[in-house]
Every structure is written in structure tokens, then in C-alpha cells.
Biopython code that builds the backbone (N, CA, C, O; Angstrom):
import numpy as np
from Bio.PDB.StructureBuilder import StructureBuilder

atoms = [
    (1, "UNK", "N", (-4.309, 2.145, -14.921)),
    (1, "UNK", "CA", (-3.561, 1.307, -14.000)),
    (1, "UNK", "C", (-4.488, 0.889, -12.860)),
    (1, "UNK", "O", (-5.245, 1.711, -12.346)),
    (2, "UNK", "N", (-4.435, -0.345, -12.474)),
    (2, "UNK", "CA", (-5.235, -0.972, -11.636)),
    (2, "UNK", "C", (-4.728, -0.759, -9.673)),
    (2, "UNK", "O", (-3.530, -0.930, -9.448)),
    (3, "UNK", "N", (-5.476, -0.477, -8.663)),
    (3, "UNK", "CA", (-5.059, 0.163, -7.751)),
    (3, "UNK", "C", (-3.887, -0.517, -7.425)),
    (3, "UNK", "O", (-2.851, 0.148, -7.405)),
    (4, "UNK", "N", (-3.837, -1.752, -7.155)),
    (4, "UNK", "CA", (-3.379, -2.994, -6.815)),
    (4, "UNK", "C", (-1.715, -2.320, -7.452)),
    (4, "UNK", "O", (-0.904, -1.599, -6.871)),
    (5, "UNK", "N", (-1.682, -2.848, -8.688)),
    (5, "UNK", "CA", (-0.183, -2.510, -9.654)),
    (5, "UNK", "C", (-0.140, -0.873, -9.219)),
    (5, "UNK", "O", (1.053, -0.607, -9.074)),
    (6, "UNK", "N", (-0.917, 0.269, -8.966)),
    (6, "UNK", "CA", (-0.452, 1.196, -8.100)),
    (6, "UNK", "C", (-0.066, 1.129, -6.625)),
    (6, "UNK", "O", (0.577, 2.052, -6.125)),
    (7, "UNK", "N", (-0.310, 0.435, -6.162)),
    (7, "UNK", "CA", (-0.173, 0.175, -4.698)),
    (7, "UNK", "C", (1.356, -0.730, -5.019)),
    (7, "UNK", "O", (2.335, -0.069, -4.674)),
    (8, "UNK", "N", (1.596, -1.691, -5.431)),
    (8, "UNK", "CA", (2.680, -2.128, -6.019)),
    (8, "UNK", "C", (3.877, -1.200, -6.015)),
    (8, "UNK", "O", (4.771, -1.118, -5.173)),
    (9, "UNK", "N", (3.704, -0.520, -7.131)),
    (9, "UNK", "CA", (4.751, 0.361, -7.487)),
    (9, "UNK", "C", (5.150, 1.236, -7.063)),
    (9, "UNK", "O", (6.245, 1.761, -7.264)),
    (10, "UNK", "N", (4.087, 1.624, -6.217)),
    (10, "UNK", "CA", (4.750, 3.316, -4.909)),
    (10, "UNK", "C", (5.231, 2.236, -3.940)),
    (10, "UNK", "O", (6.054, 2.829, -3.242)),
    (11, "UNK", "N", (5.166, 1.070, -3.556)),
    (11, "UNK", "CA", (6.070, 0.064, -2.184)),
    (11, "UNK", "C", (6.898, -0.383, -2.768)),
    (11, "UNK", "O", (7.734, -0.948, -2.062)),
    (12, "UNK", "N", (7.068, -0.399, -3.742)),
    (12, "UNK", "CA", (8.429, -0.783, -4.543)),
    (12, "UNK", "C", (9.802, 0.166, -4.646)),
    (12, "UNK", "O", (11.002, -0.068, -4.784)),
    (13, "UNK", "N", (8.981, 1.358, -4.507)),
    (13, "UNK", "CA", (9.883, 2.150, -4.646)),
    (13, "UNK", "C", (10.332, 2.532, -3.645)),
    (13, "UNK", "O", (11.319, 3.207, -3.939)),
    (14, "UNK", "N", (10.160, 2.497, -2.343)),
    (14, "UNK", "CA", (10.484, 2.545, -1.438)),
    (14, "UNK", "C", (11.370, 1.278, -0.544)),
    (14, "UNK", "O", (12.313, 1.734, 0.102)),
    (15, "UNK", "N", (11.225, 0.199, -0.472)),
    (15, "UNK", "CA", (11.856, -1.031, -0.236)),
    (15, "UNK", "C", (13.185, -0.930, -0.476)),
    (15, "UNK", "O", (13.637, 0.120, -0.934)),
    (16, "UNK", "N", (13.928, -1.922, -0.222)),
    (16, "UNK", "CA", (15.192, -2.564, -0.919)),
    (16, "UNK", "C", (15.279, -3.662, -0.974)),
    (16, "UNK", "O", (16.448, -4.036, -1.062)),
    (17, "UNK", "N", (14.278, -4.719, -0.961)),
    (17, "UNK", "CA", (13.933, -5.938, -1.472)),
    (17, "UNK", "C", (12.875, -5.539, -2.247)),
    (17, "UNK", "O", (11.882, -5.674, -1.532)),
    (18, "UNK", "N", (12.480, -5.035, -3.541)),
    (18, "UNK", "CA", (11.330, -5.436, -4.389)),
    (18, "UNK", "C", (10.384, -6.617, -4.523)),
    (18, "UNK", "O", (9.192, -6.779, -4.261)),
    (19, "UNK", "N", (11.271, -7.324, -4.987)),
    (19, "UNK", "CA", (10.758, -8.681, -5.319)),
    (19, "UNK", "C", (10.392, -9.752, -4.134)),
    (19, "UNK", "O", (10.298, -10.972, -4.270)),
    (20, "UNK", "N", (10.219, -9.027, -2.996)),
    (20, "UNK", "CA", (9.804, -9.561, -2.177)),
    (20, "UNK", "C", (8.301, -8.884, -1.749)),
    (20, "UNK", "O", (7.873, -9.327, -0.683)),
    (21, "UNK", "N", (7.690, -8.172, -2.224)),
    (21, "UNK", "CA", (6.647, -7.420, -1.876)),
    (21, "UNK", "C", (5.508, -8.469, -2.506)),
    (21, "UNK", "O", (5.655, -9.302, -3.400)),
    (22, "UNK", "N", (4.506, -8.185, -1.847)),
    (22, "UNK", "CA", (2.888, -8.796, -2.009)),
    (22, "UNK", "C", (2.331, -8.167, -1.473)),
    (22, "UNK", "O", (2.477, -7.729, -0.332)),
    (23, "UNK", "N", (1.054, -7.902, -2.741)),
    (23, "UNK", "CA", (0.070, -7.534, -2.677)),
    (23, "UNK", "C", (-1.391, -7.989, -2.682)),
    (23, "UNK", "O", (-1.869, -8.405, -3.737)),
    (24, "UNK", "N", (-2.330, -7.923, -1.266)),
    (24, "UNK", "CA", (-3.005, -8.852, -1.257)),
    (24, "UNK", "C", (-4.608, -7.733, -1.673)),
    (24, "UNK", "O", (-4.430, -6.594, -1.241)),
    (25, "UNK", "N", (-5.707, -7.872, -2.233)),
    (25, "UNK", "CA", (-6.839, -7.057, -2.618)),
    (25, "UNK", "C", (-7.451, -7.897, -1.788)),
    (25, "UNK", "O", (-6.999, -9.041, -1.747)),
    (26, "UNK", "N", (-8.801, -7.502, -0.791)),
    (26, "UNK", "CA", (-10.007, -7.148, -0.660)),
    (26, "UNK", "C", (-11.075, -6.345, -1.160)),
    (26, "UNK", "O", (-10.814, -5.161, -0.944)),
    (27, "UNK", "N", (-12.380, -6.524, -1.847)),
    (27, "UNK", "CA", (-12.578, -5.227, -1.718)),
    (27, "UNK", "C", (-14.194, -5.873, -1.321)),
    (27, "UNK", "O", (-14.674, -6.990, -1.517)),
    (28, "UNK", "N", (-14.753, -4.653, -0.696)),
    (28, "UNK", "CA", (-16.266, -5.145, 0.093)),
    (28, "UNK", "C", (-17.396, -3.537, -0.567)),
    (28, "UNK", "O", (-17.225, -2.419, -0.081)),
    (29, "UNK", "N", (-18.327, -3.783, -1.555)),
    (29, "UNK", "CA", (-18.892, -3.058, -1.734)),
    (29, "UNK", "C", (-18.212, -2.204, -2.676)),
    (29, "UNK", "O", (-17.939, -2.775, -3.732)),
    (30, "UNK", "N", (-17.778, -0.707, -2.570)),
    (30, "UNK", "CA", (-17.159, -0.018, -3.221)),
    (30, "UNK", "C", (-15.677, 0.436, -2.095)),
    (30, "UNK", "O", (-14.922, 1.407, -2.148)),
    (31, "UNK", "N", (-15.711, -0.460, -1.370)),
    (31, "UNK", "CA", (-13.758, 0.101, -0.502)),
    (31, "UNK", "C", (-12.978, -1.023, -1.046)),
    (31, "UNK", "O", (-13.437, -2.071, -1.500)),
    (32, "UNK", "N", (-12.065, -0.767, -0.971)),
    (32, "UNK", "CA", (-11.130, -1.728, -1.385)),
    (32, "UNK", "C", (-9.957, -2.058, -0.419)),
    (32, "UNK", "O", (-9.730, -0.908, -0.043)),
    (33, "UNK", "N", (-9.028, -2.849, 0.265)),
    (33, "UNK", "CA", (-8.358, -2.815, 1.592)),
    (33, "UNK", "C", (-7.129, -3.567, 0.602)),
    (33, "UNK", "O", (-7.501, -4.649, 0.148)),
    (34, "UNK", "N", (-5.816, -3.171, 0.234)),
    (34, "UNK", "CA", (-4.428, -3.757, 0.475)),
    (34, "UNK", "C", (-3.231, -4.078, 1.141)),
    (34, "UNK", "O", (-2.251, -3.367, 1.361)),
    (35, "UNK", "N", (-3.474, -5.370, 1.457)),
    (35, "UNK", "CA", (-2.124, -5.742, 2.356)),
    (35, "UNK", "C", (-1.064, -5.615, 2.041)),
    (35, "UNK", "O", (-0.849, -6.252, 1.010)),
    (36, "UNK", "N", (-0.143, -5.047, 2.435)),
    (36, "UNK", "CA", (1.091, -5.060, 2.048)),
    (36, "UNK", "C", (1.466, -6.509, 2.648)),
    (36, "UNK", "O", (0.957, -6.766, 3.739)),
    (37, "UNK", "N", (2.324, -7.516, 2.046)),
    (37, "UNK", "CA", (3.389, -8.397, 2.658)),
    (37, "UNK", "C", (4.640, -7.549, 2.431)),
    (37, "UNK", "O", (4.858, -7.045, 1.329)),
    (38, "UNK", "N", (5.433, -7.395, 3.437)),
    (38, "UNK", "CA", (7.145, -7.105, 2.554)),
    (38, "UNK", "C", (8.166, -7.886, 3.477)),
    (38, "UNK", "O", (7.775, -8.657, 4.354)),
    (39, "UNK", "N", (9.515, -7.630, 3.216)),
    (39, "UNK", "CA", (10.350, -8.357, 3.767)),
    (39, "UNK", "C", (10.103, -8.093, 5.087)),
    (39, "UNK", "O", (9.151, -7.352, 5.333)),
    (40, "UNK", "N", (10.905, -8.640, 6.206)),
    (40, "UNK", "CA", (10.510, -8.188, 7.288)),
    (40, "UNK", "C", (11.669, -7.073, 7.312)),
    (40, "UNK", "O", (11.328, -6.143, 8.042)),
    (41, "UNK", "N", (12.592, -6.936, 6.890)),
    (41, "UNK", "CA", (13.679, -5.426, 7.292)),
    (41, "UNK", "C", (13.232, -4.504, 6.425)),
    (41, "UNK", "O", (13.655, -3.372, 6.660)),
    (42, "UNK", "N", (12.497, -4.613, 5.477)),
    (42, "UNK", "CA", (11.806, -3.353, 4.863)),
    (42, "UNK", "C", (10.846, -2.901, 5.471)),
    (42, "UNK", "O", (10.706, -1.704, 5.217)),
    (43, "UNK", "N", (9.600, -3.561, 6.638)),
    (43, "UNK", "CA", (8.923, -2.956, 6.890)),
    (43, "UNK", "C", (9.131, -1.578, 7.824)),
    (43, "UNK", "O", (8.308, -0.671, 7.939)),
    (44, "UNK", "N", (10.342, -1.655, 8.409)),
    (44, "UNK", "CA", (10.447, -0.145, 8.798)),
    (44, "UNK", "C", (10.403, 0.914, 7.899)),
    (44, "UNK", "O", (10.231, 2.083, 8.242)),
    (45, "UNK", "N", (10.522, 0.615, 7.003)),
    (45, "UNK", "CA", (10.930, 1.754, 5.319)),
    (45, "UNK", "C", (9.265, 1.995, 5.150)),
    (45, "UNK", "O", (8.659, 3.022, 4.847)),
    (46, "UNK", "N", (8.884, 0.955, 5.392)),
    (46, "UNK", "CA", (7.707, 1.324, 4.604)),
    (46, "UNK", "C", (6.795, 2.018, 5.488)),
    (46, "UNK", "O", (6.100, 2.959, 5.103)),
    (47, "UNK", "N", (6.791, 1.633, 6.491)),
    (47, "UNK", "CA", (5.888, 2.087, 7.485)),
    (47, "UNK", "C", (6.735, 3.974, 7.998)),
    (47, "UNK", "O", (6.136, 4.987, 8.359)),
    (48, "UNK", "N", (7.996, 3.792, 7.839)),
    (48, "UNK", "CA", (8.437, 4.869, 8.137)),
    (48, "UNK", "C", (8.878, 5.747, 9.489)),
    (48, "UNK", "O", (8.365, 5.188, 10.458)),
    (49, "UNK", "N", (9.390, 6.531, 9.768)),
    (49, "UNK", "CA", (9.201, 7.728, 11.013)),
    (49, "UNK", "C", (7.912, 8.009, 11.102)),
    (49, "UNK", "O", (7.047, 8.334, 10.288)),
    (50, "UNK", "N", (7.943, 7.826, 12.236)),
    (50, "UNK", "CA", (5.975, 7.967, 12.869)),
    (50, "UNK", "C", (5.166, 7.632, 12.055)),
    (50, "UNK", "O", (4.064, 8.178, 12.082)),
    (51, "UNK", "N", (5.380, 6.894, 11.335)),
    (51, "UNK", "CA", (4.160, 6.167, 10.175)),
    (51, "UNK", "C", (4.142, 6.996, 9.421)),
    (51, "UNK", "O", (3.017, 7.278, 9.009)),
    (52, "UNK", "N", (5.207, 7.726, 8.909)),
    (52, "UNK", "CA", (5.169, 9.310, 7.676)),
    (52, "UNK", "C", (4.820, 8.802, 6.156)),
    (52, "UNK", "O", (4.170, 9.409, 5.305)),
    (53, "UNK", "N", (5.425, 7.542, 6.063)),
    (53, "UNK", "CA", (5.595, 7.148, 4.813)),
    (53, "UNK", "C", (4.499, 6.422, 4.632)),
    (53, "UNK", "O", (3.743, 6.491, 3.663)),
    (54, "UNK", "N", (4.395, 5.656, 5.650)),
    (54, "UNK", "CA", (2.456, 4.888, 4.919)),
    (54, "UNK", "C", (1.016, 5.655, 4.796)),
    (54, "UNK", "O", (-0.009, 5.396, 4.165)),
    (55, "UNK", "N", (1.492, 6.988, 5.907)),
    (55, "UNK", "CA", (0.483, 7.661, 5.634)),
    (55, "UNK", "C", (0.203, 8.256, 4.207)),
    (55, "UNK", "O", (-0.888, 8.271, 3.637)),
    (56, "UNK", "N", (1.928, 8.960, 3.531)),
    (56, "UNK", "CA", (1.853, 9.459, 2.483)),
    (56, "UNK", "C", (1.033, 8.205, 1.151)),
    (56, "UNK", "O", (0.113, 8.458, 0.374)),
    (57, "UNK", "N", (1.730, 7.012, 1.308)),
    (57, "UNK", "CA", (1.169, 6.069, 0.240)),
    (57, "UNK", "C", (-0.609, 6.184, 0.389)),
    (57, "UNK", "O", (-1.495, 6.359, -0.447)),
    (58, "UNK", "N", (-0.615, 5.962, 2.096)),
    (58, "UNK", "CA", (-2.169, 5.861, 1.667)),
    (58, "UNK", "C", (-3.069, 7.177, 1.337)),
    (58, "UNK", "O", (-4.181, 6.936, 0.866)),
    (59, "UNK", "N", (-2.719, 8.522, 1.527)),
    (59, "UNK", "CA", (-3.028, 9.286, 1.272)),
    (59, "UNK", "C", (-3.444, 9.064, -0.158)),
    (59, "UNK", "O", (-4.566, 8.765, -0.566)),
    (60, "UNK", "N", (-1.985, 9.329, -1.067)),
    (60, "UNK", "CA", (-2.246, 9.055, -2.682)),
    (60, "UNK", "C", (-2.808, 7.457, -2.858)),
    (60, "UNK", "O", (-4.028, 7.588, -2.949)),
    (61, "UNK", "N", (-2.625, 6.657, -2.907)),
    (61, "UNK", "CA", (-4.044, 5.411, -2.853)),
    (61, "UNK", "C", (-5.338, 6.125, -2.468)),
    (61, "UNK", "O", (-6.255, 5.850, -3.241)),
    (62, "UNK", "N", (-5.627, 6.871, -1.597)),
    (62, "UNK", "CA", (-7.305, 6.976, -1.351)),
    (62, "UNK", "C", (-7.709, 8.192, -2.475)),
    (62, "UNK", "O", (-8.814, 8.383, -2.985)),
    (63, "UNK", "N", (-6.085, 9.166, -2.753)),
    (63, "UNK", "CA", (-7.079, 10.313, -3.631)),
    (63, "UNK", "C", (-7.423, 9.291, -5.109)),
    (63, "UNK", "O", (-8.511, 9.413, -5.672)),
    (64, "UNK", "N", (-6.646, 8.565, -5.488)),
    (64, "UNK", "CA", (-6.801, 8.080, -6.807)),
    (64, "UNK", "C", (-7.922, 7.793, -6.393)),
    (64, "UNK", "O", (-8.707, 8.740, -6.450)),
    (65, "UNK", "N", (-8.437, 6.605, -5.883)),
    (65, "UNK", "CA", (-9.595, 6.049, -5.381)),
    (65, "UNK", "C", (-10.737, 6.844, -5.951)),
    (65, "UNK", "O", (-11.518, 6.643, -6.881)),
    (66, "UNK", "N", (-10.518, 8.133, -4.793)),
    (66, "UNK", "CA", (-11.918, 8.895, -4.615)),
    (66, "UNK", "C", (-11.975, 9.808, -5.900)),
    (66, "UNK", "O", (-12.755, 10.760, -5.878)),
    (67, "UNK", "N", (-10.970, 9.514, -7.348)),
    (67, "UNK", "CA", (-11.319, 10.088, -8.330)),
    (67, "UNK", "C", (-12.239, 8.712, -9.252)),
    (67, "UNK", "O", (-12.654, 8.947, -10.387)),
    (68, "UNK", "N", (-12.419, 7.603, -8.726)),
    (68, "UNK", "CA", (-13.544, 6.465, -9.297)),
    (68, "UNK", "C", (-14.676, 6.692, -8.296)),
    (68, "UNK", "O", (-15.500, 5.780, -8.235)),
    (69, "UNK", "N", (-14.879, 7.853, -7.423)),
    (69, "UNK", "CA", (-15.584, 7.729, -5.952)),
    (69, "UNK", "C", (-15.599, 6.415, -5.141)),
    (69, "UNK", "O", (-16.700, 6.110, -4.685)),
    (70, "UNK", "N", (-14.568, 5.586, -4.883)),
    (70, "UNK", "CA", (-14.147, 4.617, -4.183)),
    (70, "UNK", "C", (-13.362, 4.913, -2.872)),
    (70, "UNK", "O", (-12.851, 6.006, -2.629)),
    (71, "UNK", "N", (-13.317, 3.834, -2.054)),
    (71, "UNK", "CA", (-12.765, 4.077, -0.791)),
    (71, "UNK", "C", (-11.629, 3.178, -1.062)),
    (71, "UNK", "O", (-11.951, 2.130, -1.623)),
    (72, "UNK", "N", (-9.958, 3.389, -0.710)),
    (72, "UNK", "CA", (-8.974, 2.805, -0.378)),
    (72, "UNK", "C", (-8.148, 2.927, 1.036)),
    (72, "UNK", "O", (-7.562, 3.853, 1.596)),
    (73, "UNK", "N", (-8.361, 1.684, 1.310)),
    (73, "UNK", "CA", (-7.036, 1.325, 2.274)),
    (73, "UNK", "C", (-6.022, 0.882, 2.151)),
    (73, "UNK", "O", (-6.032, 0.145, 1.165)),
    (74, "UNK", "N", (-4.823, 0.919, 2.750)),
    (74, "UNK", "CA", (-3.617, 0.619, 2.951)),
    (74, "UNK", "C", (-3.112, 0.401, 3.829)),
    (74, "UNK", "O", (-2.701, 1.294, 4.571)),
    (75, "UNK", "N", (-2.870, -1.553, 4.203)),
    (75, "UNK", "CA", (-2.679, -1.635, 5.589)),
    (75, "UNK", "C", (-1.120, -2.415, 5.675)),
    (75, "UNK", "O", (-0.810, -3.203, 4.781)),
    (76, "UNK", "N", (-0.508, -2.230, 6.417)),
    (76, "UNK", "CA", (1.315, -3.075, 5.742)),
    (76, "UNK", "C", (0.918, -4.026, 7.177)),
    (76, "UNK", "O", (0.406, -3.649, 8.232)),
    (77, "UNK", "N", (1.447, -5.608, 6.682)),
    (77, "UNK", "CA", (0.887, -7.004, 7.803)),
    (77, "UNK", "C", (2.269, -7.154, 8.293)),
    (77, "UNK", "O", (3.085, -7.287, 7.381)),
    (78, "UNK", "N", (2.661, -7.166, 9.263)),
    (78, "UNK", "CA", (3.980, -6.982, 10.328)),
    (78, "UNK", "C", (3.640, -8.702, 10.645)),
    (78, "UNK", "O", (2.505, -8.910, 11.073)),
    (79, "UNK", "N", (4.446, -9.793, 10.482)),
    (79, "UNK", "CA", (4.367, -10.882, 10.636)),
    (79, "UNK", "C", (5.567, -11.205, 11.876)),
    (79, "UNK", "O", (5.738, -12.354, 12.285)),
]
sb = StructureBuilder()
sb.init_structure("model")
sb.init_model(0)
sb.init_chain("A")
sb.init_seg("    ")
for serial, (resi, resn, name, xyz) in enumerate(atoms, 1):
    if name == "N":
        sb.init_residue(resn, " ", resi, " ")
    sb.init_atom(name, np.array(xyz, "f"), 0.0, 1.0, " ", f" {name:<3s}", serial, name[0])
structure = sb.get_structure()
């Protein structure tokens, strides 16, 4: 599974608009950086109590990562 369609599917599951999520890739060298787009009333979900929940996503995004020895970010874009 490609980080991207992982990064996807753990913000999916969390949301209550799905089909409103985007996912945008960077990657520079060996890091890789994903934007979250989401609805704008999901981004509290996603971002969470004290940022609990994006930390957890990006946590698991960077371990997968660092099992290709790659760097991942996870950044959610508040528009």
C-alpha cells in the first residue's frame, strides 16, 4: 500500500465526510510531506483534543515510513 492511500484511509476513518478528503504528496529527497484537505467541520476530528489524533496518525505514517527508512509528515491545511 502506497503511503498516500495509507494516509487516506486512517483520515477516512476518522471524518464524517469521507468523500470529501484530499490528499496532497510532496516528497523532497527521501521525506515525504501530506496535506490533508478535509471538510472544514471535520477538521476538528481530525486534528483532535490537543492535537491527540493527528499526532496518533502521524506517529503510525512515520513508523511505516521508517520501515522503507523514509521520513513522513503529516500536516492537515485549515483553510
Amino acid at each position: 500500500m502506497a503511503y498516500a492511500e495509507f494516509v487516506d484511509t486512517v483520515v477516512k476513518a476518522v471524518v464524517e465526510k469521507p468523500e470529501a478528503i484530499e490528499i496532497e504528496e510532496e516528497t523532497e529527497g527521501n521525506a515525504r510531506t501530506f496535506f490533508v484537505h478535509c471538510d472544514p467541520e471535520d477538521v476538528g476530528k481530525v486534528i483532535g483534543k490537543s492535537g491527540r489524533v493527528v499526532s496518533a496518525i502521524r506517529c503510525v505514517v512515520s513508523a511505516v515510513a521508517a520501515k522503507q527508512r523514509e521520513k513522513a509528515f503529516v500536516k492537515v491545511v485549515t483553510e
